[in-house]
Backbone as CSV, one residue per row, in Angstrom:
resi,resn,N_x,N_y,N_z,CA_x,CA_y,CA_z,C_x,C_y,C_z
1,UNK,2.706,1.038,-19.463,3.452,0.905,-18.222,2.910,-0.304,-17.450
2,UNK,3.838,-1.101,-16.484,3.150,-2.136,-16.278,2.530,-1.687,-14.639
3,UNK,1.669,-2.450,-14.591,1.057,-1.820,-13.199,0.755,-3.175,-11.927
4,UNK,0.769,-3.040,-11.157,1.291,-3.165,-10.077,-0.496,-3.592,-8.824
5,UNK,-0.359,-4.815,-8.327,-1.823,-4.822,-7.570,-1.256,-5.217,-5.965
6,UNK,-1.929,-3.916,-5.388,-1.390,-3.849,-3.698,-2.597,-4.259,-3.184
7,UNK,-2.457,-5.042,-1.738,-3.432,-5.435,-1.233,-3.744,-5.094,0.587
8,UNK,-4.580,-4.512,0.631,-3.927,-4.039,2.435,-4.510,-4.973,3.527
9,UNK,-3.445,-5.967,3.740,-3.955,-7.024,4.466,-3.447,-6.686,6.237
10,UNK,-3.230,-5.745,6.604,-3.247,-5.190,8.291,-3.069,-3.939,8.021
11,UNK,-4.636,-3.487,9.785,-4.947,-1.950,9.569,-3.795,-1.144,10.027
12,UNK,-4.067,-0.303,9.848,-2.698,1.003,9.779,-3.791,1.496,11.084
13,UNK,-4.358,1.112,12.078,-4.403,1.835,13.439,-3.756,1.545,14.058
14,UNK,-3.078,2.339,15.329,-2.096,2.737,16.170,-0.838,2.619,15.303
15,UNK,-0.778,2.428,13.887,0.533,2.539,13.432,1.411,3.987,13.601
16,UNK,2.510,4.468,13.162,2.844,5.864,12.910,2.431,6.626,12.191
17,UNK,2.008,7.944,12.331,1.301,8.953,11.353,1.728,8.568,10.092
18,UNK,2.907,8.504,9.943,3.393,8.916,8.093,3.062,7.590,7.337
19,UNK,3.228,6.239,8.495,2.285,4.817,7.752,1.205,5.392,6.940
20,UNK,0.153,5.532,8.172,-1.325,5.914,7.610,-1.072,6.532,6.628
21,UNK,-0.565,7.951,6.467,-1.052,8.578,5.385,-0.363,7.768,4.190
22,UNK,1.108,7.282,4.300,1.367,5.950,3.381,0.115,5.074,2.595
23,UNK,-0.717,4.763,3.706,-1.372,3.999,3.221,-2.508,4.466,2.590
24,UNK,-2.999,5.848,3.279,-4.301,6.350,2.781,-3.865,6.926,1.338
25,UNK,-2.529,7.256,0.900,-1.859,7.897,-0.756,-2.012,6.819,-1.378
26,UNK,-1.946,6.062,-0.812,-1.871,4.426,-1.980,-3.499,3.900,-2.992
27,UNK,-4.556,4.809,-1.819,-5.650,4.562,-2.221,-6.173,3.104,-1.232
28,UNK,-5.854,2.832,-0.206,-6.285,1.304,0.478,-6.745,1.955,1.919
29,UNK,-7.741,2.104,1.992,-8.792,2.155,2.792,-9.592,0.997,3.726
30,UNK,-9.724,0.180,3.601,-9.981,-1.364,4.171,-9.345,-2.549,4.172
31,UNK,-9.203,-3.314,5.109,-8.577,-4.496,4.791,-9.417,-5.632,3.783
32,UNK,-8.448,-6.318,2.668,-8.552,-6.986,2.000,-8.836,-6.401,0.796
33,UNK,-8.890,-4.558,0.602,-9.308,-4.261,-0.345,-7.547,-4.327,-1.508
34,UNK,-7.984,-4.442,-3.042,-6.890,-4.248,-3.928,-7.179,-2.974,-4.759
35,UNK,-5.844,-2.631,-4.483,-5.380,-1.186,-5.686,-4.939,-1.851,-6.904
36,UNK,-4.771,-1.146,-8.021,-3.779,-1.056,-8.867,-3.449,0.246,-9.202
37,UNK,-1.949,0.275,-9.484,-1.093,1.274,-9.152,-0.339,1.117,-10.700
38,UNK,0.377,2.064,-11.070,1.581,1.769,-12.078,2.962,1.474,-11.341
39,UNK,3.316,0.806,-11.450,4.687,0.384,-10.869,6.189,1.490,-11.490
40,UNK,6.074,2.134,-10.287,7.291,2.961,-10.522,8.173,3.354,-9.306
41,UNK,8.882,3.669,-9.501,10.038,3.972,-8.180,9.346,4.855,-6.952
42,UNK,8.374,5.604,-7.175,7.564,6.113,-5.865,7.079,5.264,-5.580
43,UNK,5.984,4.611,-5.983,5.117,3.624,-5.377,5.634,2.624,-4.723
44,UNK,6.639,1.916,-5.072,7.524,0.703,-5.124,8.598,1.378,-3.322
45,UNK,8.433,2.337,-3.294,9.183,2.977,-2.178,8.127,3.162,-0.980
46,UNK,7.145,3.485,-1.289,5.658,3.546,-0.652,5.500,2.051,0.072
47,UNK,5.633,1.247,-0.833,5.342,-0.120,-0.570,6.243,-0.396,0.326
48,UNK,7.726,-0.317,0.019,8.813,-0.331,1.004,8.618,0.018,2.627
49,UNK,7.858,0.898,2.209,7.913,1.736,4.049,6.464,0.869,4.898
50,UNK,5.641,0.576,3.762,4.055,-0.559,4.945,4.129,-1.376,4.497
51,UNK,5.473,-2.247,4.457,5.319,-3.745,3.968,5.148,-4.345,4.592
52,UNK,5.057,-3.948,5.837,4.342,-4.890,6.623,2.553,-4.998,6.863
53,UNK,2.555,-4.182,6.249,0.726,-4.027,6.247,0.400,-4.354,4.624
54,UNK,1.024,-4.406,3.765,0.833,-4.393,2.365,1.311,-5.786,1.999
55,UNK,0.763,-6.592,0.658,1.324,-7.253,-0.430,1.144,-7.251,-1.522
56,UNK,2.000,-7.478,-2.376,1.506,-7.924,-3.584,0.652,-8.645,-4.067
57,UNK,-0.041,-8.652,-5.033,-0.838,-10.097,-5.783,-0.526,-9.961,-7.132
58,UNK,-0.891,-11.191,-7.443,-0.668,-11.397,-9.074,-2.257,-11.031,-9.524
Protein backbone atom coordinates (compact mmCIF):
# COMPACT_ATOMS: atom_id res chain seq x y z
CA UNK A 1 0.00 0.00 0.00
CA UNK A 2 1.46 3.24 -0.70
CA UNK A 3 1.90 5.43 2.29
CA UNK A 4 1.60 8.79 2.78
CA UNK A 5 4.15 11.48 5.02
CA UNK A 6 2.09 14.23 7.09
CA UNK A 7 3.81 16.94 8.64
CA UNK A 8 2.25 19.20 11.49
CA UNK A 9 3.44 22.51 10.68
CA UNK A 10 0.67 24.78 13.06
CA UNK A 11 -0.38 23.93 16.69
CA UNK A 12 -3.89 22.72 17.04
CA UNK A 13 -4.21 25.16 20.35
CA UNK A 14 -7.29 27.18 20.62
CA UNK A 15 -8.30 25.26 17.50
CA UNK A 16 -11.85 23.25 17.69
CA UNK A 17 -12.08 20.13 19.82
CA UNK A 18 -12.64 17.63 16.91
CA UNK A 19 -9.26 19.46 15.07
CA UNK A 20 -7.19 18.39 18.04
CA UNK A 21 -8.32 15.12 18.40
CA UNK A 22 -7.95 15.10 14.33
CA UNK A 23 -4.70 15.76 14.91
CA UNK A 24 -3.79 13.83 18.04
CA UNK A 25 -5.47 10.28 15.70
CA UNK A 26 -3.02 11.13 13.09
CA UNK A 27 -0.22 10.49 15.56
CA UNK A 28 1.39 14.44 15.30
CA UNK A 29 2.05 15.67 18.53
CA UNK A 30 4.63 18.60 17.87
CA UNK A 31 5.27 20.96 15.38
CA UNK A 32 7.58 19.98 12.60
CA UNK A 33 7.21 16.47 13.63
CA UNK A 34 6.48 13.71 10.39
CA UNK A 35 4.06 10.73 10.39
CA UNK A 36 3.74 8.16 7.94
CA UNK A 37 0.44 6.93 7.41
CA UNK A 38 -0.97 4.48 4.58
CA UNK A 39 -2.81 6.54 2.27
CA UNK A 40 -6.39 5.70 2.23
CA UNK A 41 -9.74 7.37 2.09
CA UNK A 42 -9.88 7.91 6.06
CA UNK A 43 -6.72 9.42 6.43
CA UNK A 44 -6.83 11.45 3.23
CA UNK A 45 -10.31 12.84 4.83
CA UNK A 46 -8.49 13.46 8.21
CA UNK A 47 -6.09 15.48 6.29
CA UNK A 48 -9.01 17.25 4.59
CA UNK A 49 -10.49 18.59 7.81
CA UNK A 50 -6.52 20.20 9.42
CA UNK A 51 -5.26 21.23 6.25
CA UNK A 52 -4.65 23.97 7.45
CA UNK A 53 -2.36 22.83 10.17
CA UNK A 54 -1.06 19.80 8.10
CA UNK A 55 1.12 19.06 4.79
CA UNK A 56 2.34 16.81 2.82
CA UNK A 57 6.04 15.92 2.07
CA UNK A 58 7.67 13.89 -0.33
Amino acid sequence: MTMIKIKLVKSPIGKPETHRRTIEALGLRKIGQVVEKNDTPQIRGMIHQVDYMVEIVD
